[in-house]
C-alpha positions as CSV (number, residue, x, y, z in Angstrom):
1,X,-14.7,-23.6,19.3
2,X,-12.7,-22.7,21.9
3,X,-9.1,-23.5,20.1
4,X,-10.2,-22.1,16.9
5,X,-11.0,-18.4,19.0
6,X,-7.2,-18.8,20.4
7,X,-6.1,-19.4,16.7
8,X,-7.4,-16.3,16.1
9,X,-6.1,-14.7,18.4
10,X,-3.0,-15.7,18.1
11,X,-3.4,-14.6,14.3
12,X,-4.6,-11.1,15.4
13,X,-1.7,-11.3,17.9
14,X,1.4,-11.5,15.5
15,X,-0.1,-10.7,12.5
16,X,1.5,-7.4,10.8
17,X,0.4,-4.9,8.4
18,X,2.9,-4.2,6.0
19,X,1.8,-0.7,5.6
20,X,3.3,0.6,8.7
21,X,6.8,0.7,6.3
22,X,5.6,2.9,3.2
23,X,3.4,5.1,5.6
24,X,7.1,5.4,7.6
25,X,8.5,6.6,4.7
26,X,5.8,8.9,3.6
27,X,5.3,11.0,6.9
28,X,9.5,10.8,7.1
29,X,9.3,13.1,4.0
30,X,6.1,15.0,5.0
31,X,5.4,14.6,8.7
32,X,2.3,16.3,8.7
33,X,-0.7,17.9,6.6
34,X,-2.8,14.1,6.3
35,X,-6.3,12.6,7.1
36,X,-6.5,9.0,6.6
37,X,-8.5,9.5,3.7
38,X,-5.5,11.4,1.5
39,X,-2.7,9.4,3.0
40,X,-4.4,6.0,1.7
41,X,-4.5,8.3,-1.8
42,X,-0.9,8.7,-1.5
43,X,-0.6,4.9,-1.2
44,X,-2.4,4.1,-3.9
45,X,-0.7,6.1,-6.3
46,X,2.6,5.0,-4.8
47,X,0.8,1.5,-5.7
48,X,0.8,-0.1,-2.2
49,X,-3.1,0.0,-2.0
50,X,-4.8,-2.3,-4.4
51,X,-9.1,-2.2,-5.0
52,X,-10.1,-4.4,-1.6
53,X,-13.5,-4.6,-2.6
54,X,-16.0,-4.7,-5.5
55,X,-18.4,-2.7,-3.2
56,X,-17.3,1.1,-3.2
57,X,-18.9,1.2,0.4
58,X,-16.9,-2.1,1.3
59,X,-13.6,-0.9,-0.6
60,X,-13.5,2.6,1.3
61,X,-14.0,0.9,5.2
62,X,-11.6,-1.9,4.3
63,X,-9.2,0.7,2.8
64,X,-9.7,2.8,6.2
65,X,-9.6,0.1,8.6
66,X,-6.2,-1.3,6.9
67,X,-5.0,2.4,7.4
68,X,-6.0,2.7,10.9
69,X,-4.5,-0.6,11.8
70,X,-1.6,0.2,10.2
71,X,-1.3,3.8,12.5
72,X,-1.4,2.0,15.8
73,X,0.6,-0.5,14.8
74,X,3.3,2.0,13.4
75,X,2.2,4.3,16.9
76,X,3.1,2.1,19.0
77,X,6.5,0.7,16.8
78,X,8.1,4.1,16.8
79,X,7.1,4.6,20.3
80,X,8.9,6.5,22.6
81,X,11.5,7.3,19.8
82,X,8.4,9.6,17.7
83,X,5.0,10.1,18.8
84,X,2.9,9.1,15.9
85,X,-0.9,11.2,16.5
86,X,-3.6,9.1,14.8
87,X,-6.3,11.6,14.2
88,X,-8.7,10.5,11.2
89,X,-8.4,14.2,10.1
90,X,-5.0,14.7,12.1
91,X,-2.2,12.6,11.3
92,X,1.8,14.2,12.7
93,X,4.7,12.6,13.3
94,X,6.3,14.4,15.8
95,X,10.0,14.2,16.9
96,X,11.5,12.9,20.0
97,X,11.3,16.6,21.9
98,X,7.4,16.6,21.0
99,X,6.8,13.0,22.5
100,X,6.5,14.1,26.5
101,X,2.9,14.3,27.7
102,X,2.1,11.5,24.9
103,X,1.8,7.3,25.8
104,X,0.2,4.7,23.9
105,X,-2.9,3.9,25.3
106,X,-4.3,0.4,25.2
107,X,-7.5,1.1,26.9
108,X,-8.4,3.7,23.3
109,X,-11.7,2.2,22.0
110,X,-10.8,3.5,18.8
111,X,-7.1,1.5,19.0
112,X,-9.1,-1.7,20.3
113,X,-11.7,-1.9,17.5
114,X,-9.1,-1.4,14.7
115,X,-6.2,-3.7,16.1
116,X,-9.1,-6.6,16.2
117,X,-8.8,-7.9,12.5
118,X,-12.2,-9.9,12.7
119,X,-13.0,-6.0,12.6
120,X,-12.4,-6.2,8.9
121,X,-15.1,-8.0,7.7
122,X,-13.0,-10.8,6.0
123,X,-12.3,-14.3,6.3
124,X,-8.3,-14.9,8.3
125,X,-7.4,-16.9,4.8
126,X,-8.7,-13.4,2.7
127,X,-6.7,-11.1,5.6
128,X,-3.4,-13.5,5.4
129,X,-3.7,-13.7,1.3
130,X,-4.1,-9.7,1.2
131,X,-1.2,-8.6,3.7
132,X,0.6,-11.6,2.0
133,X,0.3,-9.7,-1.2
134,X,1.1,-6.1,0.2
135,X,4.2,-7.2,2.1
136,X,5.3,-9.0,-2.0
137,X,4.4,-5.3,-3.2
138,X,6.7,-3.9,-0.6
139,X,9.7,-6.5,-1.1
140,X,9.8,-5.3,-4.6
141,X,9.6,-1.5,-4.0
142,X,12.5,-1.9,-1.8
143,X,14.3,-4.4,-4.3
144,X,14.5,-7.0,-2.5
145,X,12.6,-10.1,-4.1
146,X,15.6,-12.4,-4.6
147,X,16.2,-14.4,-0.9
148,X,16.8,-17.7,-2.4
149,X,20.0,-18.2,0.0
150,X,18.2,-17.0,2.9
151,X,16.9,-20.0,5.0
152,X,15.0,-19.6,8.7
153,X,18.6,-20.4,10.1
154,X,20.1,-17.6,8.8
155,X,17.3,-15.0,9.6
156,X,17.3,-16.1,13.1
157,X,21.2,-15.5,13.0
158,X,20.5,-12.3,11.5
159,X,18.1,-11.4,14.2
160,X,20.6,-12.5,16.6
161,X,17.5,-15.0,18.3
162,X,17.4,-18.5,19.3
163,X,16.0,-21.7,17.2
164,X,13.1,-21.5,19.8
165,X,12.6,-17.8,19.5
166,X,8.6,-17.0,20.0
167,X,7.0,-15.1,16.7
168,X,6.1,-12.5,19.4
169,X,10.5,-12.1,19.6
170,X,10.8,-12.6,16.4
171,X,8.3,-9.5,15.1
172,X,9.1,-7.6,17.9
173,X,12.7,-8.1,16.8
174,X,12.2,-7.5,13.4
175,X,10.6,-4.0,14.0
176,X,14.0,-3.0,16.4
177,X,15.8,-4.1,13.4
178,X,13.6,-2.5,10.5
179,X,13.5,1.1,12.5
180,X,17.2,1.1,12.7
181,X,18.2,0.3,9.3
182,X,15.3,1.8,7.7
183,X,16.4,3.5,4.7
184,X,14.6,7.2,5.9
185,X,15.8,7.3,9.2
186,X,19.3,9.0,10.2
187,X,21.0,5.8,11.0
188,X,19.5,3.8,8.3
189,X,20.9,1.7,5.5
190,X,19.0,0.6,2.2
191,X,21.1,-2.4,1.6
192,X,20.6,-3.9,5.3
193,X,17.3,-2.7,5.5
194,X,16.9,-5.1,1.9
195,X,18.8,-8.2,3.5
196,X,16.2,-7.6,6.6
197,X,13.6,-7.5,4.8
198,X,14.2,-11.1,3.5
199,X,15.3,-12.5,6.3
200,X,11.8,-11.2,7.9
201,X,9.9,-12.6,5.2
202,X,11.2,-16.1,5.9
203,X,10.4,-15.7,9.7
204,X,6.8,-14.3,10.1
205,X,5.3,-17.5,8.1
């Protein structure tokens, strides 16, 4: 019992929500003006947010905790660069002058209950199938679906890590790498940003 509760959190650990990069983008272009409810409309019509649930009650929490998750996640990514504010009915993304007087805090209830992903009232396998799925939607909104020459070597070369490199090095590097090459920030490139992309998706299995 014991080793399958480290599993999991392990899982919860490492695991990433791809939504962190289409809400990026999103705020980038509009860095204010959302509630959760009307930025996961945005994302659905941008088709990154499939129907989670045949339950309308189920479909709306899972659609809100995936949201949430994907906030704090994002927070704490683009943190001190931006201060992401994740307000239900308040979401900014402020620029680096705005960030003093702001820190990610770890001790948030809020943060702790939606960074747990046993939270979202799903099997792992159903959580791992449906991020598995959004990160596949994501590859191909970004163009980048064809990888075949890219092999774990070559990501970890890429990433400039190790053979032995931890998954916790290898995400946190990946999200050093995807901030600075992503395609709406100043210093970002589309076509790295594509190659990174694939070299990520070979990694965080």
């Amino acid at each position: 019992m014991n080793e399958q509760h480290e599993l999991t959190a392990q899982f919860q650990q490492y695991i990433e929500n791809p939504l962190l990069w289409p809400i990026l983008e999103v705020l980038k272009k509009k860095p204010s003006g959302w509630k959760v409810h009307t930025l996961a409309s945005h994302l659905t019509e941008l088709g990154f947010m499939p129907v989670l649930d045949a339950s309308p009650e189920k479909d709306l929490f899972k659609r809100n905790f995936l949201m949430m998750n994907a906030l704090y996640q994002l927070q704490e990514t683009l943190y001190p660069d931006n201060w992401l504010q994740v307000e239900a009915m308040d979401i900014i993304l402020m620029p680096s002058h705005q960030v003093a007087g702001h820190e990610v805090d770890h001790q948030d209830p809020l943060r702790d209950y939606y960074t747990q992903w046993h939270n979202y009232e799903a099997e792992e396998g159903e959580v791992k199938r449906l991020l598995n799925e959004f990160w596949t939607r994501y590859r191909e909104f970004v163009g980048s679906t064809n990888g075949k020459d890219m092999d774990r070597a070559k990501a970890l070369s890429l990433f400039k890590l190790s053979p032995d490199a931890t998954p916790a090095e290898i995400r946190k590097t990946w999200r050093k790498l995807a901030l600075k090459w992503h395609p709406d920030r100043e210093s970002g490139n589309s076509e790295q940003f594509r190659v990174l992309c694939e070299a990520w998706h070979v990694l965080r299995h």
